[in-house]
C-alpha positions in Angstrom: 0.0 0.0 0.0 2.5 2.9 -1.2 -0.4 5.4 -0.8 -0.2 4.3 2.8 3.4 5.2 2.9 3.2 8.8 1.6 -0.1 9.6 4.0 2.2 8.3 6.9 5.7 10.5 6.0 3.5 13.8 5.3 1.8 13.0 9.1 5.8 12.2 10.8 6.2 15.5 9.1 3.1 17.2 10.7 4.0 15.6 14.1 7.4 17.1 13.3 6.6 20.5 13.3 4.2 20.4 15.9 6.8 19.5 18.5 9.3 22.0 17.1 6.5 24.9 17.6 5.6 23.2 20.9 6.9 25.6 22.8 5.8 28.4 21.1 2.3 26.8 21.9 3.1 27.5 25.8 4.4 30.8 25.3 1.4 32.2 23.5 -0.8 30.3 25.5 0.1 33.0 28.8 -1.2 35.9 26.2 -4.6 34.0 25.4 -7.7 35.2 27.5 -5.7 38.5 26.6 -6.0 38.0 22.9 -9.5 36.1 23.0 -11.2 38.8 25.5 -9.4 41.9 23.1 -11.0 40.3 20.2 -14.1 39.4 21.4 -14.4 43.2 22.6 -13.3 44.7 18.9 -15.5 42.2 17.5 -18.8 43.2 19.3 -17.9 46.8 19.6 -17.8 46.8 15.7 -21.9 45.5 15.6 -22.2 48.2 18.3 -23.1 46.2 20.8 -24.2 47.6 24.2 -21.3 47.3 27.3 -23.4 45.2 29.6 -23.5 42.4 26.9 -19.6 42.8 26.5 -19.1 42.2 29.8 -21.8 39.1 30.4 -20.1 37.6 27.1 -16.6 37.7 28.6 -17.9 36.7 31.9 -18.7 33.8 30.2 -15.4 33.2 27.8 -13.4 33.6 31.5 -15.4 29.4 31.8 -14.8 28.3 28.7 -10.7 29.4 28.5 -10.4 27.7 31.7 -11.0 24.9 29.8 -9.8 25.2 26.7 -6.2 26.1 27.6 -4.8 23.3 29.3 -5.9 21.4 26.7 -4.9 23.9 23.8 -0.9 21.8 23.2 -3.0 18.4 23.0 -5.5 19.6 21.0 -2.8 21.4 18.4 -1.0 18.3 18.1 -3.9 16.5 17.0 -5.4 19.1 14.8 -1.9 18.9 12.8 -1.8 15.7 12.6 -5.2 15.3 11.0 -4.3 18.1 8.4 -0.8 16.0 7.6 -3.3 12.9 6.5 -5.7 14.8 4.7 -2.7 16.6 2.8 -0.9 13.5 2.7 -3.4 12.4 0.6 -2.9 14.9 -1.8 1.2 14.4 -1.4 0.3 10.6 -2.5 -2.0 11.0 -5.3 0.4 13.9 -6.9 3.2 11.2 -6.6 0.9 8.2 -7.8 -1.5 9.2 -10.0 0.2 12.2 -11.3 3.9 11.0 -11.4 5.5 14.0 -9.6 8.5 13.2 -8.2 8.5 12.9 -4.0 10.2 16.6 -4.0 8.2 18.0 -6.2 4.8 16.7 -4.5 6.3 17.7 -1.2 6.6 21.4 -2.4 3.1 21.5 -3.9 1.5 19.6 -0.9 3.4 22.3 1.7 2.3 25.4 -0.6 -1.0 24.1 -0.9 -1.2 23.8 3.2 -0.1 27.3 3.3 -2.5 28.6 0.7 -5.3 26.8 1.8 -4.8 27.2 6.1 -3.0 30.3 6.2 -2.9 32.9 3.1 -6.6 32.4 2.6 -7.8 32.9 6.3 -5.4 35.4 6.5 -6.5 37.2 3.6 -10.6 36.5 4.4 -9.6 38.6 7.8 -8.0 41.4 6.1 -10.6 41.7 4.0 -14.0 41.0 6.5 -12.5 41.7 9.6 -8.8 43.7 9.5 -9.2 44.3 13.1 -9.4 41.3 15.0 -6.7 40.3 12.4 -4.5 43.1 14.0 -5.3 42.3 17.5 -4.1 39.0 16.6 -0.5 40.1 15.6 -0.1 42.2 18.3 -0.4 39.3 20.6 1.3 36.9 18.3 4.1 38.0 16.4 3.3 37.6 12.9 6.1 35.5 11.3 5.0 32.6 14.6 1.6 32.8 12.9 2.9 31.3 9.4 6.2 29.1 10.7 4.5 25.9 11.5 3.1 25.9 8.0 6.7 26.5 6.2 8.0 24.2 8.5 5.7 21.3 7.5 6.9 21.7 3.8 10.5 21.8 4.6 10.0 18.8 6.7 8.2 16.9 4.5 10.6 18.2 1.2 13.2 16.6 4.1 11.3 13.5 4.6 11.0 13.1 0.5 14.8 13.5 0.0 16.6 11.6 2.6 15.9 8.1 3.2 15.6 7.2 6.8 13.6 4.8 8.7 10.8 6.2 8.2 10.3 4.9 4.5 10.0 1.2 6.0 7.8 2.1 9.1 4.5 2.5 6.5 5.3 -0.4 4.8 4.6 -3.9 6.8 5.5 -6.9 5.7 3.3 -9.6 4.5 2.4 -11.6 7.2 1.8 -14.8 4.6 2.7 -15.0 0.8 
């Protein structure tokens, strides 16, 4: 099953650059009831909503992140390496069915994860919602906002080019003939 295979390297490679932005993960994580309650106030401010309802909804956000960020690193982790099997899938059919070399498919598999998760929401925000796209980057510094996603397509154009271990771990043998 060598579509197997390729699925299974792009996800190593997700898992990859998960860990490496790991940390990052932690550090951001002190800045974000900041972040969340600055942009859930420019986000209702902007429908002119009344004070009292900005303060019942963050009332209620203050529940919910205390909940949502311990489990923020695990929940990242997984959420990447769902996206590494979906665009493993395209990584193996552009090497399969389309006869891209591994490289090649590696490069159009990363630049299609950054054009389809970052350059399009990024550009939907500019364009709907510039704001809360601002309060974003001045709680996150912008360049951390688009590194994991480079970081995935060097990996996997790293994963494609040198042979390791990893290009038997997908394939199991036969347990009969």
């Amino acid at each position: 099953m060598v579509e197997g295979k390729y699925v299974f390297i792009s996800i190593i490679a997700a898992l990859i650059s998960a860990l490496i932005f790991m940390p990052f993960i932690f550090i951001v994580m002190g800045n974000i009831s900041d972040l969340v309650r600055e942009v859930v106030i420019v986000q209702l401010k902007s429908q002119n909503v009344s004070q009292e309802v900005i303060n019942a909804a963050l009332a209620q956000i203050e529940g919910t992140l205390k909940f949502i960020i311990p489990i923020t690193p695990i929940a990242q982790v997984l959420q990447d390496l769902v996206l590494g099997a979906i665009m493993g899938l395209l990584y193996s059919y552009l090497i399969t069915k389309r006869g891209f070399k591994p490289v090649i498919s590696a490069l159009i598999t990363g630049m299609t994860y950054v054009l389809i998760f970052y350059v399009v929401p990024i550009v939907f925000l500019l364009e709907t919602q510039a704001e809360i796209l601002n309060v974003i980057f001045k709680y996150i510094w912008w360049p951390l906002t688009i590194a994991p996603y480079i970081t995935y397509t060097v990996v996997l154009i790293l994963l494609s080019v040198v042979k390791g271990p990893w290009s038997k771990w997908a394939e199991a043998k036969p347990s009969k003939y």
